[in-house]
KOLFI-527270 format. One line per field, with one value per atom (N, C-alpha, C): residue number from 0; residue in one letter; atom name; y, z, x. Coordinates in steps of 0.1 Angstrom, whole numbers. Atoms other than C-alpha are relative to their C-alpha. Layout:
seq	c(NUM,...)
type	c(A,...)
atom	c(CA,...)
north	c(Y,...)
up	c(Z,...)
east	c(X,...)
***
This chain:
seq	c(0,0,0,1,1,1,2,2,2,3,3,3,4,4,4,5,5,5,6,6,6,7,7,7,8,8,8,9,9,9,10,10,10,11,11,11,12,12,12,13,13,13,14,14,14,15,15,15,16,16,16,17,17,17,18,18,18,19,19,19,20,20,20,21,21,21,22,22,22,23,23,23,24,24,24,25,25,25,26,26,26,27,27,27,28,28,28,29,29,29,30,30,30,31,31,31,32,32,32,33,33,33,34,34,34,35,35,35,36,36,36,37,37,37,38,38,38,39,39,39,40,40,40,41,41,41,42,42,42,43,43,43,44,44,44,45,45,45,46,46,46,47,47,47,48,48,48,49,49,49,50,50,50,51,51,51,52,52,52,53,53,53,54,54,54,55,55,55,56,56,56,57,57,57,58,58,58,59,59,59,60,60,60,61,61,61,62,62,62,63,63,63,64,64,64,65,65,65,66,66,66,67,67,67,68,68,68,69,69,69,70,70,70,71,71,71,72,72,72,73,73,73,74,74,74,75,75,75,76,76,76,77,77,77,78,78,78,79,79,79,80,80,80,81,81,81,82,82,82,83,83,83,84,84,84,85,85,85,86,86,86,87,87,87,88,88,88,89,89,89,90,90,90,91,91,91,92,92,92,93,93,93,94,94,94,95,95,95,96,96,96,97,97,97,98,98,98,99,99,99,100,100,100,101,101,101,102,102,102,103,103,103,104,104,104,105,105,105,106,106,106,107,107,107,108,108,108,109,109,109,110,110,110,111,111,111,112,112,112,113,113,113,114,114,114,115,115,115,116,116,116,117,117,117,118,118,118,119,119,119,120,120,120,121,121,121,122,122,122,123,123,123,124,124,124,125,125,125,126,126,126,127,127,127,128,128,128,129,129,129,130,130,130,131,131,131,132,132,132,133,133,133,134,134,134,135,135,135,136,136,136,137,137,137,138,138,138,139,139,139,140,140,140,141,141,141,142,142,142,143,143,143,144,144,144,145,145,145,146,146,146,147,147,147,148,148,148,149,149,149,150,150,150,151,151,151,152,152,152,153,153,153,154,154,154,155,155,155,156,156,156,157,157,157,158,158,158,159,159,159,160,160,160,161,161,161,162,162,162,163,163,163,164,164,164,165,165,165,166,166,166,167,167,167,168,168,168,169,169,169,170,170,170,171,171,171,172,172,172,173,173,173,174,174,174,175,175,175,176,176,176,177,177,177,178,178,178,179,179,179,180,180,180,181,181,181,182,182,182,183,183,183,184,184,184,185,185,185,186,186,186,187,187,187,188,188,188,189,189,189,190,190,190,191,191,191,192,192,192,193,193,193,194,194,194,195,195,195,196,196,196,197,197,197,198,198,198,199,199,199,200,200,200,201,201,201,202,202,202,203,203,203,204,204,204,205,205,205,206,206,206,207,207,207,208,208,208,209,209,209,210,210,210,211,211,211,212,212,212,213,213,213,214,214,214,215,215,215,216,216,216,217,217,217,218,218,218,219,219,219,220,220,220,221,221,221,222,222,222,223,223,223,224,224,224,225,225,225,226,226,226,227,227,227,228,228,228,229,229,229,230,230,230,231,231,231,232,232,232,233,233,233,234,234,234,235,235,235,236,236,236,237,237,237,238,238,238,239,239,239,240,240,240,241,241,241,242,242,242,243,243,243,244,244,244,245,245,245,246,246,246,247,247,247,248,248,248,249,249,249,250,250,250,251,251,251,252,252,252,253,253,253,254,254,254,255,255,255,256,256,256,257,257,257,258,258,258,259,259,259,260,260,260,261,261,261,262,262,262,263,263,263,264,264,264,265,265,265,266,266,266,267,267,267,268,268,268,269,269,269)
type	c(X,X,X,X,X,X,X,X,X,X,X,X,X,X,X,X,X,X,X,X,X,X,X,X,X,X,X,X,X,X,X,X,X,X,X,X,X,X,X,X,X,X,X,X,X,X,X,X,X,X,X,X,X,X,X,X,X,X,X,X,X,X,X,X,X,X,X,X,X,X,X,X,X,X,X,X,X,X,X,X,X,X,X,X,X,X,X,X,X,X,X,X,X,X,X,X,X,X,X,X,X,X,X,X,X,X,X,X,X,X,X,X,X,X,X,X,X,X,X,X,X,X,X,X,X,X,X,X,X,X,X,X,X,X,X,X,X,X,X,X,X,X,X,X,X,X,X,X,X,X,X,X,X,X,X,X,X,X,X,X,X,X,X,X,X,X,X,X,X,X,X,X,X,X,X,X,X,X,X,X,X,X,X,X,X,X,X,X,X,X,X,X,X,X,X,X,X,X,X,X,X,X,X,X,X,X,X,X,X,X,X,X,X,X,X,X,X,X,X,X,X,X,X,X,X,X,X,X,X,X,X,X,X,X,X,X,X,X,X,X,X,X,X,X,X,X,X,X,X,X,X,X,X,X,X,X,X,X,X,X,X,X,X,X,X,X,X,X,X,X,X,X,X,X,X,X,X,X,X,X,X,X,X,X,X,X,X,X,X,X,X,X,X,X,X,X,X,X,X,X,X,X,X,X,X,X,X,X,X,X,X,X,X,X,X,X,X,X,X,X,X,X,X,X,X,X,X,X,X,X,X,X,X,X,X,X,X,X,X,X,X,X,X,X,X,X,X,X,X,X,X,X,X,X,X,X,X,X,X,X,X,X,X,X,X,X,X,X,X,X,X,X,X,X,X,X,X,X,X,X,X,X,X,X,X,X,X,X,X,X,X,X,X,X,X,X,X,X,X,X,X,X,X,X,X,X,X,X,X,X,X,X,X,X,X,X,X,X,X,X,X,X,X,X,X,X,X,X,X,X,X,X,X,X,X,X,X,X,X,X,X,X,X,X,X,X,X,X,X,X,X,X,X,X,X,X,X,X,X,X,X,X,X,X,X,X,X,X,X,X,X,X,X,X,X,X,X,X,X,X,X,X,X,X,X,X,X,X,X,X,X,X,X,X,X,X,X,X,X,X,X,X,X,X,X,X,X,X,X,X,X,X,X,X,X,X,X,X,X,X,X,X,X,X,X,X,X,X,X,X,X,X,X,X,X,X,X,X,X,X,X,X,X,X,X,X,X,X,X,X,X,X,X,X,X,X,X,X,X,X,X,X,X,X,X,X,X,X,X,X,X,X,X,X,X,X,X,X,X,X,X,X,X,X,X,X,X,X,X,X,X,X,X,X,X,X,X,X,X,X,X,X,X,X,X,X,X,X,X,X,X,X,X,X,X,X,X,X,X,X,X,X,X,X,X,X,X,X,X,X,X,X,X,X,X,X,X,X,X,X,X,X,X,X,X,X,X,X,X,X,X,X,X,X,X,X,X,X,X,X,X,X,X,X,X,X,X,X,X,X,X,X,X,X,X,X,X,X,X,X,X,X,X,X,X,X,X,X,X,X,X,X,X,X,X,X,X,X,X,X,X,X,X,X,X,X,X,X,X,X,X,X,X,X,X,X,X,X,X,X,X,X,X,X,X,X,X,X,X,X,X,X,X,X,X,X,X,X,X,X,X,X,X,X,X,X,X,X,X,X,X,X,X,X,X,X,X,X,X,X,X,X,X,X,X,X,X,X,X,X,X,X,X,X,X,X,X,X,X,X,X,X,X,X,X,X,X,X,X,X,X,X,X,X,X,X,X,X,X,X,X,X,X,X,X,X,X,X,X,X)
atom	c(N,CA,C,N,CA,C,N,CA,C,N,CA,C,N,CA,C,N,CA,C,N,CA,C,N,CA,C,N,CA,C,N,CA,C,N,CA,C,N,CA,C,N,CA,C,N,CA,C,N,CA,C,N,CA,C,N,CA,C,N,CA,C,N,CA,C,N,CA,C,N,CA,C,N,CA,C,N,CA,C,N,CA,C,N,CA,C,N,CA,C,N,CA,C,N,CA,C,N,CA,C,N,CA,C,N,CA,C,N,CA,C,N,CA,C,N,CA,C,N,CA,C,N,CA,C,N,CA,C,N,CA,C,N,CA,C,N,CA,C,N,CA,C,N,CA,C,N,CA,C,N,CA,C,N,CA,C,N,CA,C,N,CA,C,N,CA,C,N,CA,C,N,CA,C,N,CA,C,N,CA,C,N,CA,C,N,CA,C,N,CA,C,N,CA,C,N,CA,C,N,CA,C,N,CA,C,N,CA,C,N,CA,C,N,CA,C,N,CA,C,N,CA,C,N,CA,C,N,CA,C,N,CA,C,N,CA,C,N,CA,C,N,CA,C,N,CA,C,N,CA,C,N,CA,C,N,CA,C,N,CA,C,N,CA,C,N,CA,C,N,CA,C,N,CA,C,N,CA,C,N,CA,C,N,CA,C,N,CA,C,N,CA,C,N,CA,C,N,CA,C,N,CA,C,N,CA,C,N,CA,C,N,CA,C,N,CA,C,N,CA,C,N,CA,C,N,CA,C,N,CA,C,N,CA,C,N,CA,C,N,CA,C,N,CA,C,N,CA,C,N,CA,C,N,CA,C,N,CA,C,N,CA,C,N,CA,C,N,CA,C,N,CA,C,N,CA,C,N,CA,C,N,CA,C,N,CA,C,N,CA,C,N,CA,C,N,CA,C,N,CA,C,N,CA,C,N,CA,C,N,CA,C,N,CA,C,N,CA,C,N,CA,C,N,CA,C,N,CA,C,N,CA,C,N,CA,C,N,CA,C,N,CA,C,N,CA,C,N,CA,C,N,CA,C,N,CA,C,N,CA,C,N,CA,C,N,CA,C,N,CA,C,N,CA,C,N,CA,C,N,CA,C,N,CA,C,N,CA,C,N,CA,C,N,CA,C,N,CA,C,N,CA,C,N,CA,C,N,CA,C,N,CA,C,N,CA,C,N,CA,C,N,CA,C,N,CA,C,N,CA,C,N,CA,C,N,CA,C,N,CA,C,N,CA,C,N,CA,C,N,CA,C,N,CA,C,N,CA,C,N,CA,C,N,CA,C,N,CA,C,N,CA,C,N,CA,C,N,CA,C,N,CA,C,N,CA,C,N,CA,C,N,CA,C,N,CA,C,N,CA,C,N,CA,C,N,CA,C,N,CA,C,N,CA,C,N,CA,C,N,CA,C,N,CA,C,N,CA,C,N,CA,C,N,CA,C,N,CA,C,N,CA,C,N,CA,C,N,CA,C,N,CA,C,N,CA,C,N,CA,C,N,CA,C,N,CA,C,N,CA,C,N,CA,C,N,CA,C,N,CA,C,N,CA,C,N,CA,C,N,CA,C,N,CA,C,N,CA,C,N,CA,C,N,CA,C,N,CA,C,N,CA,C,N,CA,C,N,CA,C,N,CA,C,N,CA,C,N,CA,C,N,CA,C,N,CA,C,N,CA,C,N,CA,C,N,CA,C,N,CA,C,N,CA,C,N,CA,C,N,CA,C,N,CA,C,N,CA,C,N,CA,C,N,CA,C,N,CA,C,N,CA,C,N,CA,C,N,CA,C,N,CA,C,N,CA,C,N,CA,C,N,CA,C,N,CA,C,N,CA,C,N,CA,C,N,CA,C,N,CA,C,N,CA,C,N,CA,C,N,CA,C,N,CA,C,N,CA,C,N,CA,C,N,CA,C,N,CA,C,N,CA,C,N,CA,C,N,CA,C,N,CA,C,N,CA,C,N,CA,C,N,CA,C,N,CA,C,N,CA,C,N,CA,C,N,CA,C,N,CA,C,N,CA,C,N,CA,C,N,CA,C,N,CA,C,N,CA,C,N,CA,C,N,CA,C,N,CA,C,N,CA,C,N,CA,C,N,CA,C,N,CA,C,N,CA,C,N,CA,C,N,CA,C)
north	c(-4,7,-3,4,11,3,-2,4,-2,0,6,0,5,-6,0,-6,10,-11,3,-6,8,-7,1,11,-9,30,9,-10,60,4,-5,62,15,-13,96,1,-1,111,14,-11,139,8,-4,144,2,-4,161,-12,3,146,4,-10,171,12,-13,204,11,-11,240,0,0,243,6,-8,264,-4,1,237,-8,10,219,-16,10,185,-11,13,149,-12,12,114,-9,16,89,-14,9,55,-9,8,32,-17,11,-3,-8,14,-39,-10,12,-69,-4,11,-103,-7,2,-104,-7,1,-121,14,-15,-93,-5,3,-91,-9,7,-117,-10,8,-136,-10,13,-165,3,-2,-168,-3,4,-171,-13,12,-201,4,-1,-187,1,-1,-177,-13,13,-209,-8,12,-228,2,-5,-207,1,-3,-204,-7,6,-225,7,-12,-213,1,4,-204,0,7,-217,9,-4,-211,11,-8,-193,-11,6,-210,1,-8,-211,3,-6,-195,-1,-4,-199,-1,-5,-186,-10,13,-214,5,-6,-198,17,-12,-178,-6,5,-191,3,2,-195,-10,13,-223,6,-5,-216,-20,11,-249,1,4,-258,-16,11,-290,-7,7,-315,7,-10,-287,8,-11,-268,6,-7,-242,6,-8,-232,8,-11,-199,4,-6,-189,11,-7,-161,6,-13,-130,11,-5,-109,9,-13,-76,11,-10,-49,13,-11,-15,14,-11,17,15,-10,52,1,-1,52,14,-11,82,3,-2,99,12,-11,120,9,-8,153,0,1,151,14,-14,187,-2,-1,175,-12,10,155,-9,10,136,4,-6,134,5,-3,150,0,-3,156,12,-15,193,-3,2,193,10,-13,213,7,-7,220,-13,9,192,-6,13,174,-16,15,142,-2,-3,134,-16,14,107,-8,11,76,-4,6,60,2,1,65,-10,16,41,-12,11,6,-5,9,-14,-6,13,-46,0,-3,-52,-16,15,-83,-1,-1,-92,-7,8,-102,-12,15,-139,3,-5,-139,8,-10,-112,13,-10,-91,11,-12,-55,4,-1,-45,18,-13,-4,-1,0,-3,13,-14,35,8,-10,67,10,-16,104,10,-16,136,6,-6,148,14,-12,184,-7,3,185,-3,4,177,-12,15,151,-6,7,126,-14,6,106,-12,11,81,-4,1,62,-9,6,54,-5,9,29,-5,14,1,-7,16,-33,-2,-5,-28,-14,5,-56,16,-14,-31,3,-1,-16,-6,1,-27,14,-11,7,7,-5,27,-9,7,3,-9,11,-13,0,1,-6,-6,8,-21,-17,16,-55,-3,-1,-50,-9,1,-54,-14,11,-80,-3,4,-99,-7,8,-125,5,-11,-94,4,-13,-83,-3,-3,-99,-2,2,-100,6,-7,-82,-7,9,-110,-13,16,-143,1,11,-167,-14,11,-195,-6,8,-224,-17,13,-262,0,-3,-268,-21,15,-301,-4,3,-318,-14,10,-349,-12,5,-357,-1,-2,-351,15,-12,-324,2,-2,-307,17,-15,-269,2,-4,-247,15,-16,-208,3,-10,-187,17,-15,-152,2,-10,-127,9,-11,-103,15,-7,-81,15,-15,-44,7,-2,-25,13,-9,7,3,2,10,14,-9,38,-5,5,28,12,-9,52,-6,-1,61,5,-7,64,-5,-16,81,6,-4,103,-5,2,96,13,-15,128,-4,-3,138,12,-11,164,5,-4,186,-6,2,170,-14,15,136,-8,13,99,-7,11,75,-6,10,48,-4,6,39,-16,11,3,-11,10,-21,-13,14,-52,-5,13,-80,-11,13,-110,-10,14,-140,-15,8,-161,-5,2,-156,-1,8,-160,-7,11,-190,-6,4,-199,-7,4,-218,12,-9,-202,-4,5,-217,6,-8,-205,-15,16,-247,-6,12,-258,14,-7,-243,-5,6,-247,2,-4,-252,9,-18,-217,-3,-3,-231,-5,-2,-237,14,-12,-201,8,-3,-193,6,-6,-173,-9,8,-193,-11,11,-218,5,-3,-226,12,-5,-209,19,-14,-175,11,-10,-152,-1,-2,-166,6,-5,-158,17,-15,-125,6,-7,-115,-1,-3,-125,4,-7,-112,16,-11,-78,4,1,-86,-1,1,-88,7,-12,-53,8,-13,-25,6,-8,0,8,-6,19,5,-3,37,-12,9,15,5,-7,35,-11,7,4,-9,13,-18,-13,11,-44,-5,7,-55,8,-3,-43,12,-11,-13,11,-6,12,2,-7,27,-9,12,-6,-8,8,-20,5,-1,-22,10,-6,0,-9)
up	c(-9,-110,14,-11,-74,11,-9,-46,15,-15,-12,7,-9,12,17,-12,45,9,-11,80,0,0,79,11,-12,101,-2,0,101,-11,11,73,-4,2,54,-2,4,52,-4,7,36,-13,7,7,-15,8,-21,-15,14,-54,-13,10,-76,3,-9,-74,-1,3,-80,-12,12,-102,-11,13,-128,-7,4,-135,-11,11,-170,4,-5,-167,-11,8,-184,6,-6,-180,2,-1,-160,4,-4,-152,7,-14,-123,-11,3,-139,10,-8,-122,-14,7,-141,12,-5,-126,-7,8,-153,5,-5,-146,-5,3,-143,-7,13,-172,7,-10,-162,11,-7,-141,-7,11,-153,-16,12,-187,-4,10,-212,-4,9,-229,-13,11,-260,0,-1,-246,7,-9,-226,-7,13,-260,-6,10,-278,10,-2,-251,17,-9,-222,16,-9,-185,10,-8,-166,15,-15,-134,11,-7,-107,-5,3,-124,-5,6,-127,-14,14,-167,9,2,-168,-11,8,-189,1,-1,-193,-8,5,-197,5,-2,-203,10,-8,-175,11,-12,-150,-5,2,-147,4,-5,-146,-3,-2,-125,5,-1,-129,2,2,-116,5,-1,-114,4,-1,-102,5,-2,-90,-3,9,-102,6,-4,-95,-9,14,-116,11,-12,-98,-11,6,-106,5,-8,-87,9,-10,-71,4,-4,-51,12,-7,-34,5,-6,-9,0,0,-16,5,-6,-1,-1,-1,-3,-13,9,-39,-2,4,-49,-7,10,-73,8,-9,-56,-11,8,-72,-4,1,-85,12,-8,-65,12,-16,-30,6,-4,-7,6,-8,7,4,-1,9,13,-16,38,-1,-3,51,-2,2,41,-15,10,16,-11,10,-14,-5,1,-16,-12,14,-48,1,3,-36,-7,2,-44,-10,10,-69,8,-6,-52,-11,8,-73,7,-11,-40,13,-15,-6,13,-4,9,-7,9,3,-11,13,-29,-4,3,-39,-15,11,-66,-5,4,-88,-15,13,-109,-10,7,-140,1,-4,-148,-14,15,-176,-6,3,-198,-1,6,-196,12,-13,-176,0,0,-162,8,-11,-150,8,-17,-116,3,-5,-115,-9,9,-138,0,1,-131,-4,7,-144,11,-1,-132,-4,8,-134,-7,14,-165,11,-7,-147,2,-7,-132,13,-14,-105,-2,3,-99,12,-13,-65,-5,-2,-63,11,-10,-31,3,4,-22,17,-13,13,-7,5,7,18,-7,35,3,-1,53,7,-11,67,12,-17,98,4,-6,113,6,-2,122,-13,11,97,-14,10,69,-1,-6,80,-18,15,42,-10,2,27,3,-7,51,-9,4,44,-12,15,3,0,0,10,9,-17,45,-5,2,28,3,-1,34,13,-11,68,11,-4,79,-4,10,51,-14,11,26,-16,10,0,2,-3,-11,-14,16,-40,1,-1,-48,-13,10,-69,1,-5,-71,-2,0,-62,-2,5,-74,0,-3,-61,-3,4,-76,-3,3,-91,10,-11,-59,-5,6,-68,13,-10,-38,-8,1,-42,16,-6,-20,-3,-4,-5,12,-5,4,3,-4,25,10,-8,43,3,-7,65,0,5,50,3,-4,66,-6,4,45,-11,7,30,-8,12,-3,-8,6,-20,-12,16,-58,-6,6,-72,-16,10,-107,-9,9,-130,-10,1,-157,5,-2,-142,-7,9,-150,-6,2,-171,-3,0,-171,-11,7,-203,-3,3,-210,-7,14,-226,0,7,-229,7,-11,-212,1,-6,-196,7,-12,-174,6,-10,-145,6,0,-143,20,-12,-104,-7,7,-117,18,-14,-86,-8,0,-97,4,-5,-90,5,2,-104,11,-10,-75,15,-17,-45,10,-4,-39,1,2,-43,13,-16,-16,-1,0,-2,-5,10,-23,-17,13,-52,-13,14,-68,3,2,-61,8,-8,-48,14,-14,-17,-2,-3,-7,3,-7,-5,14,-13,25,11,-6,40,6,1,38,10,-5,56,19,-14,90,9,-12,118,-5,4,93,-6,0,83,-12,7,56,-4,2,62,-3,1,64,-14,15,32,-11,10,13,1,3,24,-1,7,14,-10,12,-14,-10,10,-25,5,1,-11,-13,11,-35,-10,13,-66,-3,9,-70,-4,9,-91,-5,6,-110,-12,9,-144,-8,14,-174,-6,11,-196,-4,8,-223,-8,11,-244,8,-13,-209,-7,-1,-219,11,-11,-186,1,-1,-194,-1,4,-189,-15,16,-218,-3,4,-209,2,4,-214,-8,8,-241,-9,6,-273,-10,14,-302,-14)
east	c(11,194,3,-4,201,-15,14,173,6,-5,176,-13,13,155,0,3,143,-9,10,130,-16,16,92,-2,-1,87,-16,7,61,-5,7,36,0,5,35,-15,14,3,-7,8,-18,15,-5,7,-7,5,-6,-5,-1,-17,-1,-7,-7,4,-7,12,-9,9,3,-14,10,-32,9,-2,-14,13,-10,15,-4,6,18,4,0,13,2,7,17,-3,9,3,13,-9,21,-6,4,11,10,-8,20,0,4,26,5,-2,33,7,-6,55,5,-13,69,10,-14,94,11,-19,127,10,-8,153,9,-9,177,15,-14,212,-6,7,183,-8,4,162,-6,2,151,-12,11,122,4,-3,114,10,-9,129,14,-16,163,4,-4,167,-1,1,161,15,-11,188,12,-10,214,-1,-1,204,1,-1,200,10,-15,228,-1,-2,237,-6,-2,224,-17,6,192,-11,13,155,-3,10,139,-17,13,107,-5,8,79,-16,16,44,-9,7,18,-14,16,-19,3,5,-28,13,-8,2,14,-8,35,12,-9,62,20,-13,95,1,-3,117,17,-19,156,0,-7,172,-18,10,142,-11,15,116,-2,7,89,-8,11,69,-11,11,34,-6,7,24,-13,13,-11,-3,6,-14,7,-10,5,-8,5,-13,6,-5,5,-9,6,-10,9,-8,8,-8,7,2,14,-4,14,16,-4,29,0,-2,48,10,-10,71,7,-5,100,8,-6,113,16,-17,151,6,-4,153,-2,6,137,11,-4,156,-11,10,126,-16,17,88,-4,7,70,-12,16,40,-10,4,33,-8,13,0,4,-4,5,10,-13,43,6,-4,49,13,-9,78,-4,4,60,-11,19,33,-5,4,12,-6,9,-5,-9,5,-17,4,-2,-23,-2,4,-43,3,-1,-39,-9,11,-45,7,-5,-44,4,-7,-21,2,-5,-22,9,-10,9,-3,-1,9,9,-6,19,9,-6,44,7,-12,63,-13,13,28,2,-2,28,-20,15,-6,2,-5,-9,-16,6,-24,-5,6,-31,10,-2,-26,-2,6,-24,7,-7,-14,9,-13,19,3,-5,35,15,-6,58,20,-16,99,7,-7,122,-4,3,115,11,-14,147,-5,3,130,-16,13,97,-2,1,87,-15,8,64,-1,3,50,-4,11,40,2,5,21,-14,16,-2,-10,15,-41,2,2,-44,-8,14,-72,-8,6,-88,3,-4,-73,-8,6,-80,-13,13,-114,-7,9,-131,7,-10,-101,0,4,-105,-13,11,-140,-3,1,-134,7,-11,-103,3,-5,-107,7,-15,-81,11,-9,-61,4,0,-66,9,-13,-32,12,-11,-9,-2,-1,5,0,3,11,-1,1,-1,0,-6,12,-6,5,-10,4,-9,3,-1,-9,18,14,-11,48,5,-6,65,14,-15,98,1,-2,109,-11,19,72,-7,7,57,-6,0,32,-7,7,13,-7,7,-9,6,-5,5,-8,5,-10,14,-8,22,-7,4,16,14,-12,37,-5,1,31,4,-12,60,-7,1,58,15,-13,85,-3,-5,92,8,-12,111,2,-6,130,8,-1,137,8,-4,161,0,-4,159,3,-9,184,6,5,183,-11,12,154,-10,16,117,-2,1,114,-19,20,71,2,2,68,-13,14,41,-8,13,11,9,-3,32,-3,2,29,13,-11,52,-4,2,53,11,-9,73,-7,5,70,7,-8,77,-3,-5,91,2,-4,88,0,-9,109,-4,3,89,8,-6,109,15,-9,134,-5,7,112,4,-3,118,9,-12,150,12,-4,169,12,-11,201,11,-10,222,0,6,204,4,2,204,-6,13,170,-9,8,137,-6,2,123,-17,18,85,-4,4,67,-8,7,49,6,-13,82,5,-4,81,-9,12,47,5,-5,48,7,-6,72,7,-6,81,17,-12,119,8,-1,122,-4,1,104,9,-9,133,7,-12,153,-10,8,120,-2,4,111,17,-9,145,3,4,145,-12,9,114,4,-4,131,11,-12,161,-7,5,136,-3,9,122,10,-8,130,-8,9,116,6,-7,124,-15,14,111,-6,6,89,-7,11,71,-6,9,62,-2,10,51,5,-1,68,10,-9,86,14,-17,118,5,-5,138,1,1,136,14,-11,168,16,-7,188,-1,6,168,12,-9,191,-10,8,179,0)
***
């Protein structure tokens, strides 16, 4: 899967959400996972049976949370909470979405912002679902997007915790039995282009899901990648901000997932 990631620039806007009335259509859904990506940290169960390799946090899901642990620190995140805006699926035939209403390069999911909360765990949750004409769509482009303030005022309105940042991660974070609670946020203005491949094929009358996998479990990671660092280390001006918001850029992806469970379909083994 290759993703590439664009300077935030110029919102699109007024793009269609669906094509011609008289095309056949099937059901797709938008999903969300914070899975670890496959060769990245592990489950409790494979971290039992084969131990975690260097250089890579274990992960495991405890209730409603989750506990990311290397060498003497831990992190229990309770809580991921993403602003996305202007979710769309790009046609294998178009080179790029525009602005022209009604011409079906793009199938939209979302325009405006909406708040998006990850699952904790190996659990996928879909965020939005709509009928698609029947073809290929090879990109899915996307913002994690803090509000305008004009533009988004009903938005604020619903989620003033929101109305200067795109994400926040609340938790404890514990370094050599020192435990503290910690509220990580980011500002993060950023445009992403997700290629995928094999295509997302949409068939008449069928469903699928295109699933965004954000990688929790890598957040945090110092730059070394052999211990974690404090997420409020990470908090606007502090030392840490920049290693985090790149690595939460280095954690997304996106693929088929017809059976929502986190993981690629078209890597799963048969």
């Amino acid at each position: 899967m290759k993703t590439r990631f664009l300077p935030f620039g110029v919102l699109l806007t007024g793009v269609a959400a669906a094509a011609c009335s008289d095309s056949t259509t099937g059901r797709v859904a938008f999903a969300v996972s914070s899975r670890p990506a496959p060769g990245g940290a592990l489950g409790a169960a494979a971290s039992a049976a084969a131990g975690t390799p260097a250089g890579a946090p274990s992960v495991v899901a405890a209730g409603d949370s989750t506990v990311i642990a290397l060498g003497n620190d831990t992190l229990i995140v309770r809580s991921v909470e993403v602003v996305l805006r202007e979710i769309e699926l790009e046609r294998v035939e178009v080179a790029d979405c525009d602005a022209i209403a009604g011409n079906g390069d793009c199938e939209e999911f979302e325009s405006g912002p909406v708040l998006v909360t990850l699952p904790l765990g190996n659990a996928t949750t879909v965020a939005i679902a709509i009928d698609a004409p029947a073809g290929m769509y090879d990109e899915l482009e996307f913002d994690v997007h803090k509000p305008d303030d004009v533009e988004d005022a009903t938005f604020i309105a619903m989620h003033p915790a929101f109305a200067d940042i795109a994400i926040r991660v609340s938790g404890t974070f514990s370094q050599a039995g020192t435990r503290t609670d910690f509220t990580f946020t980011s500002d993060l203005n950023e445009q992403q282009e997700i290629v995928l491949d094999p295509p997302l094929t949409v068939s008449e009358g069928g469903a699928t899901t295109v699933t965004l996998r954000l990688d929790i479990s890598s957040w945090f990671l110092s730059a070394d990648r052999t211990a974690l660092v404090d997420p409020v280390s990470a908090n606007k001006g502090q030392s840490n901000e920049n290693l985090v918001r790149d690595n939460i850029r280095a954690s997304i992806d996106a693929f088929r997932d017809d059976d929502r469970d986190g993981r690629d379909d078209d890597q799963e083994q048969d």
